[in-house]
C-alpha positions in Angstrom: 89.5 119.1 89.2 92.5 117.6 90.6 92.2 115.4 93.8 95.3 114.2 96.4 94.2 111.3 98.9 95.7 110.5 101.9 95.5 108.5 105.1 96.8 107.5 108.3 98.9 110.7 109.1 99.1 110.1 112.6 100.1 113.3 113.6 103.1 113.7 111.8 104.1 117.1 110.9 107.1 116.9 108.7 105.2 113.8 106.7 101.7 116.3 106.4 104.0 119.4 105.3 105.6 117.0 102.7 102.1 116.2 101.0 101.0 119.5 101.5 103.7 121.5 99.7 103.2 118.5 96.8 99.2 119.5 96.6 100.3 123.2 96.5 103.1 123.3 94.1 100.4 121.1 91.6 97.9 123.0 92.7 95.6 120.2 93.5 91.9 121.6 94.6 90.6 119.0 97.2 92.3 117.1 99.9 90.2 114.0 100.6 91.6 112.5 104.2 90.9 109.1 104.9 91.5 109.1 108.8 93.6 108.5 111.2 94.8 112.1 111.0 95.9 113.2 114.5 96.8 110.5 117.0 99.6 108.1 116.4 97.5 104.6 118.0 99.0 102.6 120.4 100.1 100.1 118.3 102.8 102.1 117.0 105.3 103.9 117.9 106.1 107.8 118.3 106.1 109.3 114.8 109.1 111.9 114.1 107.7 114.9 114.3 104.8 114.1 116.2 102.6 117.6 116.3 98.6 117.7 116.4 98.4 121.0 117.0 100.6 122.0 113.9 98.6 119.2 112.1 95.3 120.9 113.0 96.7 124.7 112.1 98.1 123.2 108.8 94.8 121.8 107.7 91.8 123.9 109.8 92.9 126.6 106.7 92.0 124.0 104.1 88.8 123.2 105.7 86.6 124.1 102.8 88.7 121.9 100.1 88.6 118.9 102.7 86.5 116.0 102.6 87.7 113.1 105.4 86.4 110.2 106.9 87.5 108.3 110.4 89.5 106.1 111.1 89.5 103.4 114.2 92.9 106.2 115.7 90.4 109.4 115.4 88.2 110.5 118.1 85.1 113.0 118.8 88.0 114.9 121.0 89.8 115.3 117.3 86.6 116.8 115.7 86.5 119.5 118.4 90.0 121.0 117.0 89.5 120.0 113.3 87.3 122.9 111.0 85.7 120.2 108.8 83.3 117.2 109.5 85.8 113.9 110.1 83.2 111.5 112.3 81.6 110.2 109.2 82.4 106.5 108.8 82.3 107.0 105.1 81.7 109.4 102.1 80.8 108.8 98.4 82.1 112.0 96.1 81.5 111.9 92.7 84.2 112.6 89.8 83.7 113.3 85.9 79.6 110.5 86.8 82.4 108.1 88.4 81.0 107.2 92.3 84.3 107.5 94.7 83.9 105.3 98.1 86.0 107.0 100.9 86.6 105.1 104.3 89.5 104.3 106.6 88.8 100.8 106.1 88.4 99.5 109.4 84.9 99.3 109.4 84.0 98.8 105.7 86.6 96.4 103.0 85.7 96.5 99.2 82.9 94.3 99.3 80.9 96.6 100.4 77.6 96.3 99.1 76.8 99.9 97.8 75.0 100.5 95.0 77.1 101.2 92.0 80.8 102.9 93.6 83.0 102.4 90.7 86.4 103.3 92.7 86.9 102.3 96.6 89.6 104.4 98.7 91.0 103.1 102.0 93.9 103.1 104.0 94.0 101.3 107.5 96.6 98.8 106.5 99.4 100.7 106.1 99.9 98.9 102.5 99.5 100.1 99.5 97.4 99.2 96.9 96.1 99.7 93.2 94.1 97.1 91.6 91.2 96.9 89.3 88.9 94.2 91.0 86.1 93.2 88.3 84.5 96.2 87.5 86.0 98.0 90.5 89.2 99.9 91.3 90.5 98.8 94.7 92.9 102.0 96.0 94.4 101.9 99.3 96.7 104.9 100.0 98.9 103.0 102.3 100.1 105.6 104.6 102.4 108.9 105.3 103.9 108.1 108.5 103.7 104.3 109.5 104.3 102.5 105.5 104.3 98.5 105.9 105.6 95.6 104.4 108.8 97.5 103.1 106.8 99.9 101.4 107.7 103.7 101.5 105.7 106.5 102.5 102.9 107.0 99.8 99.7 108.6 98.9 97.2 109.2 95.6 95.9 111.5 93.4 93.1 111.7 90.8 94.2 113.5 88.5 92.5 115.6 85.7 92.9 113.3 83.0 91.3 111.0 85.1 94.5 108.7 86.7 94.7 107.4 89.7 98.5 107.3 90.7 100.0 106.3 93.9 102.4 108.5 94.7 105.6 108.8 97.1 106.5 111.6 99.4 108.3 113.3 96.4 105.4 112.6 94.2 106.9 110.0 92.0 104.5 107.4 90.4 104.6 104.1 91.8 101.2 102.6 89.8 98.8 104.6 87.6 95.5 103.3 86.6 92.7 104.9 84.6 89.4 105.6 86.6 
């Protein structure tokens, strides 16, 4: 199976439509969202294209290939629209006996002490990141809408042959580790 990760959308439209079209022309099978999907935070600005309800009617059809978690911009309002659970704080999926920890990172950093995760998604910080740490990947998505520290818009994918590669809006590779 073929995975595509993302985070901190913030209710962008054109930004969703641009990783959406990437996950269909690949034909990716899940869409694991790691918060922050709908509301833009008040910490930033107005995102172009600012849309929830074309963000919720883009992914409510998705809904049974979605896995998310929240993130500190999502709110029990958000879950009322939204066709799949999003006000879990985390989720552990598991791909080809490898352990996946999914959170927005707000609430949870790598450290966590869970037993035995062998890759850690995030996003929160707006920064991407891929980095083995010891025996664990560290993978933070950085994010579709918001990028910072003059980083452009990105996201991941796990891929079948089991890479991770963060990924720009086209869907160049920017890193690519093995899981």
């Amino acid at each position: 199976m073929k995975y595509l990760v993302v985070s901190d959308i913030h209710g962008s439209l054109p930004r969703l439509q641009q990783v959406l079209s990437f996950y269909r022309e690949q034909q990716y099978d899940m869409l694991l969202i790691l918060g922050d999907i709908l509301n833009y935070g008040p910490r930033n600005g107005v995102p172009e294209g600012l849309d929830a309800p074309g963000i919720v009617a883009a992914l409510n059809p998705l809904a049974d290939r979605i896995v998310a978690v929240r993130g500190n911009c999502d709110a029990e309002v958000d879950q009322m629209l939204l066709k799949f659970p999003l006000m879990g704080d985390y989720a552990i999926v598991v791909i080809e006996g490898k352990r996946i920890f999914l959170t927005h990172g707000h609430n949870f950093g790598p450290d966590i002490e869970s037993p035995g995760y062998d890759v850690y998604f995030c996003g929160h910080t707006h920064l991407w990141q891929l980095e083995r740490e010891g025996e664990k990947i560290v993978c933070n998505t950085g994010s579709i809408t918001f990028p910072k520290g003059g980083n452009v818009p990105t996201f991941a994918t796990i891929d079948e042959d089991g890479m991770i590669r963060m990924r720009e809006l086209d869907g160049k590779v920017l890193k690519e580790m093995k899981i």
